[in-house]
N, C-alpha and C positions, 0 to 999 in steps of 0.2 A: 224075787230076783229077776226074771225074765221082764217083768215090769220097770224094771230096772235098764235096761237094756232095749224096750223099745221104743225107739226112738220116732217123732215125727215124720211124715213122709215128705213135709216142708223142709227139713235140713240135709235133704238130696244125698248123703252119705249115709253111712251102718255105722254103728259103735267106734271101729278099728279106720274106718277109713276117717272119722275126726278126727283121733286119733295121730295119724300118720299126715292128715292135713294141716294141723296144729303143730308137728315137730319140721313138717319141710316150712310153715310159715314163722316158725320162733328160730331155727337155724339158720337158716340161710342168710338172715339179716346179718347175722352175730358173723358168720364167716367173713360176710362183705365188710361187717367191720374191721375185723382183724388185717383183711388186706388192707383196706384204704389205713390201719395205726399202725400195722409195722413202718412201713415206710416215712410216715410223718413222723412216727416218735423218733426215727433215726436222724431225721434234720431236726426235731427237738435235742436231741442228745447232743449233737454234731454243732449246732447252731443255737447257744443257749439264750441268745435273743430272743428267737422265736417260740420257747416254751409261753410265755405267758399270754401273747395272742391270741393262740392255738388254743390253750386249758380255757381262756374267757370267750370263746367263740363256741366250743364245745358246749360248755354251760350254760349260753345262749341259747342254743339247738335245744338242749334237754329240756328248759324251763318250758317252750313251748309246748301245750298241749297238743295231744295226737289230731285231736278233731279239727283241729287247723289246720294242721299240716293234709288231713284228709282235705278238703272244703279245694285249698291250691290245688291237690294232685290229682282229683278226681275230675279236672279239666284234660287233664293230659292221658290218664292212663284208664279212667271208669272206675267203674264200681269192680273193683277185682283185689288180686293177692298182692301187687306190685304196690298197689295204694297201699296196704297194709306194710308191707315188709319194710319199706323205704322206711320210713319215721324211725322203727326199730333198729334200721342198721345207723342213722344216724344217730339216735338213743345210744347206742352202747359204745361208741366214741369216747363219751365223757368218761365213760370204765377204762376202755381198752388204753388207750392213749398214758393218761397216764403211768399205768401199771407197768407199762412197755419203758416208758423213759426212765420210770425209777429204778426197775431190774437192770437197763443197759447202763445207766449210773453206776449203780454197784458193782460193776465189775471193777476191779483192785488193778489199778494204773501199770502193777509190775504185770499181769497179764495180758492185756493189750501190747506193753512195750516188747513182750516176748513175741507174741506174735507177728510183731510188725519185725521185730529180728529176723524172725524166718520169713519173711517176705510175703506175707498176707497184706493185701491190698484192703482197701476200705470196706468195699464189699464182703471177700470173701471172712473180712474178721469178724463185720458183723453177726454175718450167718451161720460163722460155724463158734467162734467163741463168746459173742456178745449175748445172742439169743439163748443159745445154750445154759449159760450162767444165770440167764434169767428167764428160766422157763417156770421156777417157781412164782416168779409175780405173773405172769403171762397168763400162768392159769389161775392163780387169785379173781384175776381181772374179767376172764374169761368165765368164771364161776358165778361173778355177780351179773354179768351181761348177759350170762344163758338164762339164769332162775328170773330173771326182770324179762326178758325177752318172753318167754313163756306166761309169764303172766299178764303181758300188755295183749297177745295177741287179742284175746277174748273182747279187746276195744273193736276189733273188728268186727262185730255185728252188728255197729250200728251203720256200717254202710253196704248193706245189702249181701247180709250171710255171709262174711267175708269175715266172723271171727273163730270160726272152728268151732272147739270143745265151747267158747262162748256164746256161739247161739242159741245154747240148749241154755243159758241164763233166759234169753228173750223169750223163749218155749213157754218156759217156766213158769212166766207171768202171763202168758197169752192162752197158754191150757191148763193152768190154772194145776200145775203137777210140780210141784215142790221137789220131788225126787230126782228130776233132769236139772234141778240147778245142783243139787246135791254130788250127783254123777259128774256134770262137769267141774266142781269145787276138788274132788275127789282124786279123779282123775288128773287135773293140771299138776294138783301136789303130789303126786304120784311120780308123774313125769318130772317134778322139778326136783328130787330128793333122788333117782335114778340119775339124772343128768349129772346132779352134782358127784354124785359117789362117782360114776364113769372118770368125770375128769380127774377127781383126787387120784382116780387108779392110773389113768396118764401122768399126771404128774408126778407118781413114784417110778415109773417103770422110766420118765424123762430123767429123774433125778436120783439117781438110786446110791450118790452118794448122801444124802440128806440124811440127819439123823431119824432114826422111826423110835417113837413112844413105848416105851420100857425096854428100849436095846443096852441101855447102860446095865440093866437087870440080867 
């Protein structure tokens, strides 16, 4: 087990610090997405012209491989986390966007109309009735773009140690210790299966009128 655990003096971190450098490199993207889709999906909503540009521009983005998207950004920013993170926050676009316009959809026309009764402006409807009603797709959304985001990072080691838990794939093959890819395989899904349960617990505690599984019982 401590074989397990020690790790190359090449991946400049301990166990816990890849660890914690692999969740600030798979989150943060995912946040920036969220900012940059709430706001578009509310001119999607708002503006149903502009849903189909958007969704096909999105799709665009995704199809691109990261390593390309490396090769452009590695002019601008180096071999670092930024190079990484970017791709990822535009990657989870194609989720978040979506997922965002279809819950502000479902909102049911006599609730919006109520609101705008009591004098909620466009703004504050969106943010306090629209979102709300759809925080269950928000986290659907957000649930695919964290467990993909996490597992893209590991593409970061092909540009200079810059994939966290995935450099210990490159280790793997270069010292010839099968156990450091093992540990990183292990580890990611660990992290991805944690992440996921977290947001389902956010999104009951968002939604807690939702029905829960054997409450008719």
């Amino acid at each position: 087990m401590n074989g397990f655990f020690d790790l190359p003096s090449d991946l400049q971190y301990s166990y816990l610090g890849l660890v914690g450098l692999h969740l600030r490199e798979a989150l943060i993207p995912v946040l920036a997405g969220l900012l940059i889709a709430l706001p578009v999906a509310q001119l999607c909503a708002r503006f149903r012209w502009i849903y189909p540009p958007v969704l096909g521009l999105t799709t665009v983005l995704y199809a691109i491989p990261s390593l390309a998207f490396f090769v452009v950004l590695i002019d601008y920013f180096g071999q670092s986390e930024t190079t990484v993170m970017i791709p990822l926050a535009v990657y989870s676009l194609v989720v978040l966007v979506p997922g965002i316009v279809d819950g502000v959809r479902s909102v049911p026309k006599e609730t919006l109309a109520a609101a705008e009764a009591m004098g909620f402006g466009p703004l504050r409807r969106y943010l306090q009735v629209q979102l709300p009603i759809a925080a269950p797709a928000i986290i659907a959304g957000l649930r695919v773009a964290v467990i993909s985001s996490l597992s893209l990072v590991s593409v970061g080691m092909l540009i200079g140690n810059q994939g966290a838990l995935g450099n210990m794939l490159y280790d793997a093959t270069t010292y010839h210790r099968p156990a450091l890819a093992v540990n990183s395989v292990l580890t990611t899904a660990v992290l991805g299966v944690l992440a996921d349960a977290l947001l389902v617990l956010v999104r009951r505690l968002l939604t807690p009128w939702m029905p829960r599984k054997g409450a008719a019982r």
